[in-house]
C-alpha positions as CSV (number, residue, x, y, z in Angstrom):
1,X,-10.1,-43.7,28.2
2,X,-12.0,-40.3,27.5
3,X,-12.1,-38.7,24.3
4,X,-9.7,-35.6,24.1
5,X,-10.5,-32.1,25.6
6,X,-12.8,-30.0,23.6
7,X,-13.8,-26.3,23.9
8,X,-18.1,-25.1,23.4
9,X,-19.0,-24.4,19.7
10,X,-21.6,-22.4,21.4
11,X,-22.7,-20.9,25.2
12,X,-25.1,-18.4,26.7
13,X,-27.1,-17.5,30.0
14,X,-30.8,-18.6,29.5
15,X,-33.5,-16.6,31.6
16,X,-35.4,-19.2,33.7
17,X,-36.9,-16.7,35.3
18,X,-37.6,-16.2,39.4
19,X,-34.4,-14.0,39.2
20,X,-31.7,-17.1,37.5
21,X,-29.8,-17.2,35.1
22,X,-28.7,-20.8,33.9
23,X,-25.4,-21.0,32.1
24,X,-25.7,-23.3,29.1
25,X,-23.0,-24.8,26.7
26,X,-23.2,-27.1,23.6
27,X,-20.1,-29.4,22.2
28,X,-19.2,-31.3,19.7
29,X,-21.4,-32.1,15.9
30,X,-23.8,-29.6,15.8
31,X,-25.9,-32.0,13.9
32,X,-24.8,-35.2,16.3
33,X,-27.2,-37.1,18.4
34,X,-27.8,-34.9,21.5
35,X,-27.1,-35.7,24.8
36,X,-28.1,-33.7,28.1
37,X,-25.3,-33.8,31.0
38,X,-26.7,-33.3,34.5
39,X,-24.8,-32.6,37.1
40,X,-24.1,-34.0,40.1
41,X,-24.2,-32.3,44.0
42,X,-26.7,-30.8,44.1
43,X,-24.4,-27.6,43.2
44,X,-21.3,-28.8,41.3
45,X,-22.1,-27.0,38.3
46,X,-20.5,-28.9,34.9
47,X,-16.6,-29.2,34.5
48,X,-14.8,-29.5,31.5
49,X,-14.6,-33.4,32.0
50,X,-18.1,-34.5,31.6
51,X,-17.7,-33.3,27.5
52,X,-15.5,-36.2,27.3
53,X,-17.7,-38.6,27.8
54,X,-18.6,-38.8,24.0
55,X,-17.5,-39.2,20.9
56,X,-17.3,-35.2,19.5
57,X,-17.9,-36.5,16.1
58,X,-21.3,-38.2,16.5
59,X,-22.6,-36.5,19.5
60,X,-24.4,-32.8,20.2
61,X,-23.1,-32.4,23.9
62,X,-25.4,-30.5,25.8
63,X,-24.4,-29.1,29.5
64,X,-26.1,-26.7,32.2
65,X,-25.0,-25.2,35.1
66,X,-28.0,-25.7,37.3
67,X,-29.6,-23.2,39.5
68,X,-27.4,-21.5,41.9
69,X,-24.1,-23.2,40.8
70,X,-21.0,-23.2,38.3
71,X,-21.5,-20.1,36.0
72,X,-25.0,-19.7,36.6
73,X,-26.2,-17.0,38.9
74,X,-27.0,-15.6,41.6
75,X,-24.7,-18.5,42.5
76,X,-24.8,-20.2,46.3
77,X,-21.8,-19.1,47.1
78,X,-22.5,-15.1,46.8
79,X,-26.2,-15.1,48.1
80,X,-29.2,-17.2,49.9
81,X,-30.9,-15.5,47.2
82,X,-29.6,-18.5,45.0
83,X,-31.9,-20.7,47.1
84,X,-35.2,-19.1,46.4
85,X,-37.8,-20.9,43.5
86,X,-34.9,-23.9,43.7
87,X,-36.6,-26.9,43.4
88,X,-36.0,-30.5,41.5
89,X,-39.2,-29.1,39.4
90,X,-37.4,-25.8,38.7
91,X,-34.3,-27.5,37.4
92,X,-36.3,-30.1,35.3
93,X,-38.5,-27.0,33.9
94,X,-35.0,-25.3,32.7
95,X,-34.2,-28.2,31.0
96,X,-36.7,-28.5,29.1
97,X,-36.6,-24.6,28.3
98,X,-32.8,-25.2,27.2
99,X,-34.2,-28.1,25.0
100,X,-36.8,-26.1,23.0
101,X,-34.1,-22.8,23.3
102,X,-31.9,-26.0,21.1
103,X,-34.5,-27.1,19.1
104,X,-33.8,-30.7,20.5
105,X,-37.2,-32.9,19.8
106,X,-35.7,-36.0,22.0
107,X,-32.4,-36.6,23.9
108,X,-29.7,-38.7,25.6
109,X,-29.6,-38.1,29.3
110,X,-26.3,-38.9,30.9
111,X,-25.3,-37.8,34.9
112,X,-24.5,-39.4,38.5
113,X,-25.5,-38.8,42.0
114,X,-27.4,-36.0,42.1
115,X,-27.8,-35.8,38.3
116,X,-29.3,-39.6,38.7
117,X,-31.8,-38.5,40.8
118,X,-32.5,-35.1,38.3
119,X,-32.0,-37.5,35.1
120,X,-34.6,-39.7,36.2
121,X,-37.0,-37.7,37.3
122,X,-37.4,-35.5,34.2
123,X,-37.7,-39.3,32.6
124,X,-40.1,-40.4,34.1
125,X,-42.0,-36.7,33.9
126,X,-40.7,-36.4,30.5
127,X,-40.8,-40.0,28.4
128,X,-41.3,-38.8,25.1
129,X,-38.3,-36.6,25.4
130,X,-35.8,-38.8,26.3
131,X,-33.4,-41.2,23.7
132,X,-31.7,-43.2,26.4
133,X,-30.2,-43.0,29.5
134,X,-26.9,-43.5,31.1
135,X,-26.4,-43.5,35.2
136,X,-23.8,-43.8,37.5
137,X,-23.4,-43.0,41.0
138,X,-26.6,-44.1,41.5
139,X,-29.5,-42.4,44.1
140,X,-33.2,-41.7,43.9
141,X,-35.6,-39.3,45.5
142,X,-35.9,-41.8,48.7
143,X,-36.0,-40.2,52.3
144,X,-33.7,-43.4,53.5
145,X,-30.6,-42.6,51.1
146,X,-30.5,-39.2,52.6
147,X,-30.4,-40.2,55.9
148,X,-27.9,-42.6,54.8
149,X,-25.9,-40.1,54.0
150,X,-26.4,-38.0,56.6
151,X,-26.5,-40.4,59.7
152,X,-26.3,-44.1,58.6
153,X,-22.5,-43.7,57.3
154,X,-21.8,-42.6,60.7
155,X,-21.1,-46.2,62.0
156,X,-18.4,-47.2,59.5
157,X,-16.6,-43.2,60.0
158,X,-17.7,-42.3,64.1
159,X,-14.6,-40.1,63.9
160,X,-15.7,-38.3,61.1
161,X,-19.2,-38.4,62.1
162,X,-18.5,-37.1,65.7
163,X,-17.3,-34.0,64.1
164,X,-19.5,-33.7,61.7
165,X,-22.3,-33.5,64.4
166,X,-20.4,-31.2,66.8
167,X,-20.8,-28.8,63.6
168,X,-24.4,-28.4,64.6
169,X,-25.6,-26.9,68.4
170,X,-26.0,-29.6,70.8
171,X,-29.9,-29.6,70.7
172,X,-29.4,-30.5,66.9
173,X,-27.2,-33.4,67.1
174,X,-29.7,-36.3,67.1
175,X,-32.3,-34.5,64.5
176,X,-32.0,-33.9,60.9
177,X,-28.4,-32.8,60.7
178,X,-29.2,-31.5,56.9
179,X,-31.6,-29.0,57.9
180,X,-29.2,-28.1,61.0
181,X,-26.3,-27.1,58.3
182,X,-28.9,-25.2,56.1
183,X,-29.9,-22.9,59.1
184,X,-26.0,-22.2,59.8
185,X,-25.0,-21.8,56.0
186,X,-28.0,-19.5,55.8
187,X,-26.4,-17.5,58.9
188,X,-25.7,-13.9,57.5
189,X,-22.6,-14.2,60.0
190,X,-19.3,-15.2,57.7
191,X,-17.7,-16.7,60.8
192,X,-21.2,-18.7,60.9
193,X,-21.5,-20.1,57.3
194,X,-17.8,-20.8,56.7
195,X,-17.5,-23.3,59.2
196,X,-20.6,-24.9,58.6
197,X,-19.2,-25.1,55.2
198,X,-16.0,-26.2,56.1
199,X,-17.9,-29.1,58.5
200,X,-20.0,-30.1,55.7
201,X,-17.5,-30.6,53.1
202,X,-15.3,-32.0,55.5
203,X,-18.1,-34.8,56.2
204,X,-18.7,-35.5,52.3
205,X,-14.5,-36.2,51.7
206,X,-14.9,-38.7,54.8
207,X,-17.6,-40.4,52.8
208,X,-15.5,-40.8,50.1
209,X,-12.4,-43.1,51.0
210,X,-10.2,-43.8,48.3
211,X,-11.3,-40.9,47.1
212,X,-8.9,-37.7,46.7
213,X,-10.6,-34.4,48.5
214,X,-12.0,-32.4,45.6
215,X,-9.8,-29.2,45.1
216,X,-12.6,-27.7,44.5
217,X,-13.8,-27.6,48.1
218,X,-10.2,-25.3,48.3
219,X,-12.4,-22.4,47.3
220,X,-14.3,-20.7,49.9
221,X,-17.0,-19.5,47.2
222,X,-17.6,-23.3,45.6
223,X,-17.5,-24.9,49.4
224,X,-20.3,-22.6,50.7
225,X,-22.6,-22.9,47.1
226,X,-22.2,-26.8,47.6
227,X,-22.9,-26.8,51.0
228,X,-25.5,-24.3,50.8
229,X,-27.4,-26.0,47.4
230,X,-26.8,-29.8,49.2
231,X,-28.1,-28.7,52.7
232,X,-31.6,-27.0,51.0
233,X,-32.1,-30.2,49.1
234,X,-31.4,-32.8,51.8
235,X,-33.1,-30.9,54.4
236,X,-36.4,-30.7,52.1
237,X,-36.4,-33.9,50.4
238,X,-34.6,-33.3,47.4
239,X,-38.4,-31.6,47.2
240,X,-39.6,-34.6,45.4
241,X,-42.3,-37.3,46.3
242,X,-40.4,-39.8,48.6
243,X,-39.8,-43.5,46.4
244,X,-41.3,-41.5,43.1
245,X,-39.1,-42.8,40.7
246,X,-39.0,-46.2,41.5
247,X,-43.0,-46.7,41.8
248,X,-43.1,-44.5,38.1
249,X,-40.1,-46.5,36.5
250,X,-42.0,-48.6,34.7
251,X,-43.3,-45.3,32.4
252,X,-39.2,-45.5,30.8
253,X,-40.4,-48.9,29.3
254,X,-38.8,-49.0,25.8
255,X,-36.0,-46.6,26.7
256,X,-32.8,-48.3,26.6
257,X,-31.4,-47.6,30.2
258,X,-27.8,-48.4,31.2
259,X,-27.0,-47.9,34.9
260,X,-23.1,-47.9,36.3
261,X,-22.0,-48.8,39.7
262,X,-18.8,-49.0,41.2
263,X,-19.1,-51.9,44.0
264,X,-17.5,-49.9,46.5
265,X,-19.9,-47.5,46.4
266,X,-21.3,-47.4,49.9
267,X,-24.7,-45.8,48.2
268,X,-25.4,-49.5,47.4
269,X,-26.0,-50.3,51.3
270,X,-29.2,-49.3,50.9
271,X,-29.9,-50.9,48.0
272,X,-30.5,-48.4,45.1
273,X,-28.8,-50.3,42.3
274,X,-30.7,-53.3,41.8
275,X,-33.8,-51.8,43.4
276,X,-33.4,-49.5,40.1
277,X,-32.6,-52.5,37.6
278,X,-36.0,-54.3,38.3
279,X,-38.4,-51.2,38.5
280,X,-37.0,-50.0,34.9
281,X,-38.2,-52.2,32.3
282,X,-35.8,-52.0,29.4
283,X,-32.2,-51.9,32.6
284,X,-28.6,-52.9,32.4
285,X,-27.1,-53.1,35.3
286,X,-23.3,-53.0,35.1
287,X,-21.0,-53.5,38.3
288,X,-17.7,-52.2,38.2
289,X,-14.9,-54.0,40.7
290,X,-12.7,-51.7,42.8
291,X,-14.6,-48.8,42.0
292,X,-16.6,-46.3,44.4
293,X,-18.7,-43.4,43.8
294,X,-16.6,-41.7,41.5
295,X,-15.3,-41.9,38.1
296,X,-11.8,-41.5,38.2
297,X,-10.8,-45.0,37.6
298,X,-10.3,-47.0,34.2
299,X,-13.0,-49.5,34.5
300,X,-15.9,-46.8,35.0
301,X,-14.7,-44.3,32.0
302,X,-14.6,-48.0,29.9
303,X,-18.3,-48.7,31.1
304,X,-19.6,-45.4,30.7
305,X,-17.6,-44.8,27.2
306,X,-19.1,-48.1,26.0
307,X,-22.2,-47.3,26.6
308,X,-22.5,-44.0,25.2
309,X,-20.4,-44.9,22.3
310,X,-23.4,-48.2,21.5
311,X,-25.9,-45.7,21.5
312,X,-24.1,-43.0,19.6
313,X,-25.3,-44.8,16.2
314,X,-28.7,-45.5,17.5
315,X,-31.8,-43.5,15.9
């Protein structure tokens, strides 16, 4: 069960320069071991959930909107402008400008999905920075778990799939279907870049069975930044090295690394969980029964809880 609801002791839009705007937030003991949340997506921004997490009395609960998402701006959803100097290496540079902005030496990194992929990174980049780590939802910067997503799911949801790719013009349907969205959510034509983000969203509820649609694709301005932020990601490589992380895990040896998995994560087809647990030296891999890639369910909030609240104590 998650700790209660908590409001910010403190917020603010850092200047990360290129034009953005990051919106930043800290919860819980001012003087508690810190932890930095990163968001999944790319383009969720942070909700009021992912405080809860932690225990508010022993933990300094860092969040960021990244680039072009949440509060931050310009945000996806108003302007293609939001896309410009966006990269992995942008967002991990904010972080670490929001981390000496804190005056945080070293801290706990805690996110899923996307935020897996952004955690991990700026690990591997960033050693000496980084207390533990907590995963779920888990993904890496490899060029096959995009096209997983984007094509290789199509077999177990063809109806879902078919219209999915019908989004796209017909010369576009057997290429990269992520770079075919990106060109029609980039489409100055609202008629245009709505559908494509009503097709796209569409696609990542279909993904999700047992899953409830996220409300938050009910708003026209969210749909389009997600769609937009995803699409410019996917379509580039997440603008990382393809299989970075796993040939550079071994540089988190002596960081204490606990990663969560629901088994009915369809994420695991291609592997990523225990492909992650034997590149990272110091790994525990925990697999959670009836659970997909979300963490709306008892049994992950227990995992996840535990985990953060073990290392809440440690130095």
């Amino acid at each position: 069960m998650r700790y209660p609801e908590i409001e910010p002791y403190d917020s603010g839009m850092l200047d990360v320069g290129d034009g953005h705007q990051v919106y930043w937030e800290t919860c819980g003991d001012p003087d508690g071991k810190p932890v930095a949340v990163l968001h999944g997506g790319p383009g969720t921004g942070c909700s009021e959930g992912m405080r809860r997490f932690f225990d508010p009395e022993r933990y300094r609960i860092v969040l960021l909107d990244q680039r072009g998402s949440g509060r931050s701006t310009p945000h996806a959803g108003d302007s293609v402008e939001a896309l410009k100097a966006n990269t992995a290496s942008h967002l991990i540079s904010d972080f670490e400008l929001l981390r000496e902005k804190l005056g945080i030496e070293r801290w706990q990194l805690f996110g899923g999905s996307w935020g897996c992929v952004l955690g991990l990174t700026y690990a591997v980049r960033h050693p000496e920075r980084v207390t533990e780590i907590v995963m779920m939802g888990l993904a890496t910067d490899r060029q096959i778990e995009i096209d997983h997503l984007t094509g290789g799911l199509g077999e177990m949801f063809p109806e879902a799939f078919a219209r999915f790719r019908e989004g796209v013009p017909e010369n576009d349907r057997d290429g990269d279907l992520a770079a075919a969205y990106c060109r029609l959510l980039t489409d100055p034509d609202p008629a245009v870049h709505e559908a494509a983000a009503q097709a796209w969203c569409a696609w990542e509820t279909a993904m999700l069975p047992g899953v409830p649609p996220s409300p938050k694709f009910d708003d026209p301005r969210f749909r389009l930044g997600f769609a937009r932020l995803v699409t410019h990601y996917f379509s580039q490589g997440c603008f990382l090295e393809d299989g970075a992380i796993l040939r550079d895990a071994h540089r988190l040896a002596g960081i204490p690394v606990v990663l969560v998995q629901g088994v009915l994560d369809l994420s695991s087809l291609v592997g990523t969980p225990w492909l992650l647990e034997r590149a990272i030296p110091d790994a525990e891999l925990i697999l959670v029964s009836g659970a997909g890639h979300t963490t709306a369910v008892p049994s992950m909030e227990e995992a996840l809880i535990g985990a953060t609240d073990k290392f809440a104590t440690r130095p």
